[in-house]
C-alpha positions in Angstrom: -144.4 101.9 -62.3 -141.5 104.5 -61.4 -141.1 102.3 -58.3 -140.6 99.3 -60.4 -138.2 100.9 -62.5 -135.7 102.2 -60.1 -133.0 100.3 -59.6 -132.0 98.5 -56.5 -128.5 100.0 -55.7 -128.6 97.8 -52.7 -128.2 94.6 -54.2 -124.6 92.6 -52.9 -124.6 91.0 -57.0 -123.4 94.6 -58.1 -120.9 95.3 -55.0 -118.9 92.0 -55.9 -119.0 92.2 -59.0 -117.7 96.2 -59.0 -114.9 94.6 -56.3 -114.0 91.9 -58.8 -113.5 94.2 -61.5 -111.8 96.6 -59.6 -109.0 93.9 -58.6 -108.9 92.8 -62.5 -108.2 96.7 -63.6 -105.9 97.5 -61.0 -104.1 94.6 -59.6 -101.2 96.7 -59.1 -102.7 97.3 -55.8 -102.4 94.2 -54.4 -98.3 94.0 -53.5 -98.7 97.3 -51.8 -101.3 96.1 -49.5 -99.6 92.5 -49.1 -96.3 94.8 -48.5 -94.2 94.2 -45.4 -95.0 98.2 -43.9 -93.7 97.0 -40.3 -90.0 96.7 -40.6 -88.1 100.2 -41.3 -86.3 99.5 -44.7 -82.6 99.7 -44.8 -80.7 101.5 -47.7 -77.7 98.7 -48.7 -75.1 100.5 -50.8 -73.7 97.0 -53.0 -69.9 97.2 -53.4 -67.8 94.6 -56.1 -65.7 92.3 -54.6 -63.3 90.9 -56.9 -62.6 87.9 -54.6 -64.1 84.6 -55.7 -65.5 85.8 -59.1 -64.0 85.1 -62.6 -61.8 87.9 -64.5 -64.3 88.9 -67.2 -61.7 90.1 -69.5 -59.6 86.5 -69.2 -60.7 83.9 -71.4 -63.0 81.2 -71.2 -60.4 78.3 -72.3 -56.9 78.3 -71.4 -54.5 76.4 -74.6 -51.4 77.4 -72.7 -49.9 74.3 -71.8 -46.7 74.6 -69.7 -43.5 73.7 -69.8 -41.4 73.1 -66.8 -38.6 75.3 -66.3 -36.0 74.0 -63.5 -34.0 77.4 -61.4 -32.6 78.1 -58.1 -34.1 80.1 -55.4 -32.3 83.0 -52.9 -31.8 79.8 -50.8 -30.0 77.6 -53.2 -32.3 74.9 -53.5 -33.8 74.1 -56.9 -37.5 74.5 -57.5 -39.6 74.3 -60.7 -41.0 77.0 -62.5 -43.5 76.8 -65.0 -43.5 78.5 -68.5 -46.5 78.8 -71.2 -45.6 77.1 -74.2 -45.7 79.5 -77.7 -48.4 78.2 -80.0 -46.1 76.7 -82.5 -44.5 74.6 -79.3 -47.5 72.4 -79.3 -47.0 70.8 -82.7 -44.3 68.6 -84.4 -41.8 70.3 -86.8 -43.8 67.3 -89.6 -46.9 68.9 -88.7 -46.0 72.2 -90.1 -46.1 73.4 -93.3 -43.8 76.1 -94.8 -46.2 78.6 -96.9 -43.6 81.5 -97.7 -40.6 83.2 -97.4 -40.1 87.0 -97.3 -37.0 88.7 -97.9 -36.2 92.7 -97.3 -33.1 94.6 -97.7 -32.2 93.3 -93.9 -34.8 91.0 -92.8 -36.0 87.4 -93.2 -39.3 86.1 -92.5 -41.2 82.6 -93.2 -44.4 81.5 -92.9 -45.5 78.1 -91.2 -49.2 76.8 -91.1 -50.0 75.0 -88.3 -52.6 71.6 -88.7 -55.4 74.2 -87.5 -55.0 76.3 -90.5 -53.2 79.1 -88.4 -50.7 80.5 -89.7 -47.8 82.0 -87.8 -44.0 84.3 -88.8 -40.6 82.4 -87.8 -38.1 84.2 -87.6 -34.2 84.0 -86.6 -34.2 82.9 -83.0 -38.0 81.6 -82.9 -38.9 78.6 -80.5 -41.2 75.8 -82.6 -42.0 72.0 -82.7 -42.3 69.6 -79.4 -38.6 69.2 -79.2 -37.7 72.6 -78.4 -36.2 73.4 -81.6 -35.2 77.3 -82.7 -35.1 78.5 -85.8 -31.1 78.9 -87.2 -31.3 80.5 -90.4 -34.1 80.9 -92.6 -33.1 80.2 -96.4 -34.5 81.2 -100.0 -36.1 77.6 -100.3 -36.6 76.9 -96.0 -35.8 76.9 -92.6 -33.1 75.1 -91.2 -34.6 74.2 -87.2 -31.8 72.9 -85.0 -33.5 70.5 -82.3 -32.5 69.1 -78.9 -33.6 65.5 -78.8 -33.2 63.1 -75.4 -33.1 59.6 -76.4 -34.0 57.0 -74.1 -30.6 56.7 -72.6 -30.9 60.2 -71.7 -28.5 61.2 -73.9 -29.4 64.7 -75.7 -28.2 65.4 -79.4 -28.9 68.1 -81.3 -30.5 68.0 -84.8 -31.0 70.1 -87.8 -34.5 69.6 -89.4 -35.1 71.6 -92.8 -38.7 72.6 -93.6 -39.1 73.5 -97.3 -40.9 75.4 -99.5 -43.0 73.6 -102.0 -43.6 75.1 -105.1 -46.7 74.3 -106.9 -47.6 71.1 -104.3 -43.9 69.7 -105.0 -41.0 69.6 -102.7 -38.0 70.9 -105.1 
C-alpha cells in the first residue's frame, strides 16, 4: 500500500505545470533571456541642441501684427523694416472706451478699455487706434488723440479725435 501511495515525482504533468508557473511568477525573466548579449553596448551621452526645436519660454500664439516701417541702409538704398504694433494699435479710436482719468500733483493718466475687456493707461505721447494716432493732451473729462489719416488721393491730414468720459453711462 506504501508503494501505492508514493507519489510519482516523475510524471511530465507536474514539470510543465511547475514551468508554467514559474514564467507566470517571474516573467521578469523573460527580456533578459530574449536580450541582445552579443553586441558590446555603447554609453551615448545626449546633448540639447537648440537648433530646430521651439523656444519653450516664447509663446504659443503670436498677436503682434506688424507694421511696416520704411529706412535707409549703410548703402543708401531704402529697405523695409518691420515693427510690432502696441496692443491698443490694433483697434479703432470708436472701439475704445474711456473708463477714467487720474490726476497727481504732476502726472496725467487715463484709462481705455479695449472691445476684449482689457484695459490699458494712455498717457502723453502714447501710440493708439489704426490710424496711428498719439495721445496730445489728456483732459479732466478726455483725451484729445491727434490722427494721421491718407485719404484716397493720398493726401494725409491730421485729425483731432476726443474720447470722453461718460459719467453714469452718459456722454456730458
Amino acid at each position: 500500500m506504501r508503494n501505492r501511495m508514493k507519489r510519482n515525482s516523475n510524471s511530465p504533468l507536474g514539470w510543465t505545470a511547475v514551468a508554467i508557473a514559474a514564467i507566470f511568477l517571474f516573467p521578469a525573466a523573460a527580456p533578459v533571456l530574449c536580450a541582445d548579449t552579443g553586441a558590446a553596448a555603447e554609453t551615448v551621452v545626449y546633448r540639447y541642441t537648440v537648433a530646430g526645436k521651439p523656444d519653450p519660454f516664447k509663446p504659443f500664439i503670436d498677436i503682434a501684427e506688424e507694421k511696416e516701417k520704411p529706412g535707409k541702409t549703410g548703402s543708401g538704398e531704402m529697405h523695409r523694416e518691420t515693427v510690432p504694433l502696441a496692443p491698443l494699435q490694433k483697434f479703432a479710436l470708436n472701439e475704445l472706451r474711456l473708463t477714467g482719468i487720474i490726476w497727481s500733483s504732476n502726472k496725467k493718466i487715463a484709462v481705455v478699455q479695449t472691445p476684449d475687456g482689457k484695459r490699458h493707461t494712455l498717457r502723453r505721447g502714447t501710440l493708439l487706434g489704426i490710424n496711428g494716432g498719439k495721445v496730445a493732451t489728456i483732459l479732466s473729462d478726455g483725451v484729445v488723440v491727434v490722427e494721421k489719416i491718407k485719404d484716397l488721393s493720398g493726401n494725409v491730414r491730421t485729425e483731432r479725435v476726443v474720447l470722453a468720459l461718460k459719467k453714469n453711462g452718459v456722454h456730458q
